[in-house]
C-alpha positions as CSV (number, residue, x, y, z in Angstrom):
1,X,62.3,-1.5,-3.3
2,X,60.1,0.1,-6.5
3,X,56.0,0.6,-5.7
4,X,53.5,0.3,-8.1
5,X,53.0,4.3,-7.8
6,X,56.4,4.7,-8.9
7,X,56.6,2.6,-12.2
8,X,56.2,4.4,-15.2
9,X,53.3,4.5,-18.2
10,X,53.8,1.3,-20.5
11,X,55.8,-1.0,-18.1
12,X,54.5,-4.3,-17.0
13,X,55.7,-5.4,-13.2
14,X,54.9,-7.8,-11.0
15,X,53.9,-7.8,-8.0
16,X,56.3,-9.0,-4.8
17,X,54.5,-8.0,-1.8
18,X,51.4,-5.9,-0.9
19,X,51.5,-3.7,2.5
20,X,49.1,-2.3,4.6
21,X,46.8,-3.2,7.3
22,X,43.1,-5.0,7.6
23,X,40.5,-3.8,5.2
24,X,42.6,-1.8,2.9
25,X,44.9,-4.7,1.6
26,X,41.9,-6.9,1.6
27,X,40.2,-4.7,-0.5
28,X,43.5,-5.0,-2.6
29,X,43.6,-8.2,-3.0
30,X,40.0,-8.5,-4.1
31,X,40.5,-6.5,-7.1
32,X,43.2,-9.4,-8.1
33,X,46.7,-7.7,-7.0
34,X,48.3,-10.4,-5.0
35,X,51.9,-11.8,-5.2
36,X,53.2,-12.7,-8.8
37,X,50.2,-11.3,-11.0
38,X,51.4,-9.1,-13.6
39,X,50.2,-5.9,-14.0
40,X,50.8,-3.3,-17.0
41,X,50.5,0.0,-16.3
42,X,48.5,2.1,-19.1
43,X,47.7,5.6,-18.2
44,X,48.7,8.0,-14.8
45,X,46.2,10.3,-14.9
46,X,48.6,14.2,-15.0
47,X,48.5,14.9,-11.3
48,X,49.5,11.5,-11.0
49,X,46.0,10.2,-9.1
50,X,44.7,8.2,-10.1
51,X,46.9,5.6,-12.1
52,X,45.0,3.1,-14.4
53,X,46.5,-0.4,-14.6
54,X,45.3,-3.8,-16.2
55,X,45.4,-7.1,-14.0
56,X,44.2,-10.3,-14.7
57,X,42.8,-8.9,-18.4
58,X,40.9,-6.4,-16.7
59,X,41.0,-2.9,-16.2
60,X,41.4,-0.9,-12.8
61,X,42.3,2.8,-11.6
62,X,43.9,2.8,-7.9
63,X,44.8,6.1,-6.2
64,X,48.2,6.8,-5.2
65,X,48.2,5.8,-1.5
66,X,46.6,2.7,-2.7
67,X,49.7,2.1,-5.1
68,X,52.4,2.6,-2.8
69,X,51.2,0.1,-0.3
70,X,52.2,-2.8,-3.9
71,X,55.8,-3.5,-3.7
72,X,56.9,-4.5,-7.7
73,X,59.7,-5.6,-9.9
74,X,59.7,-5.5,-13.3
75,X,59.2,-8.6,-15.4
């Protein structure tokens, strides 16, 4: 099981299965990560917080603890 916090600058994954509770995986999903979007990764910022993805042809920083709770495998 890879999460999004884990995947490296440049790769494109997709998304499997988001975890978490209540608000914070609705909040989640109403930036556009749900099951099957793609989402490329394009910059980790160098403590590693936050990491700046694009989904859904927009662009969008999450912090860490927010990218561990999106389970991914690469496309």
């Amino acid at each position: 099981m890879k999460t999004l916090k884990e995947v490296s600058c440049g790769e494109t994954v997709t998304v499997e299965k988001l975890w978490g509770e209540g608000p914070v995986k609705r909040r989640i999903m109403d930036m556009g990560i749900t099951k099957g979007v793609s989402v490329y990764v394009r910059k980790v910022a160098p403590l590693g917080d936050p990491v700046e993805v694009t989904v859904r042809g927009y662009e969008l920083s999450l912090r860490k603890a927010d990218a561990a709770m999106i389970q991914v495998s690469a496309e």
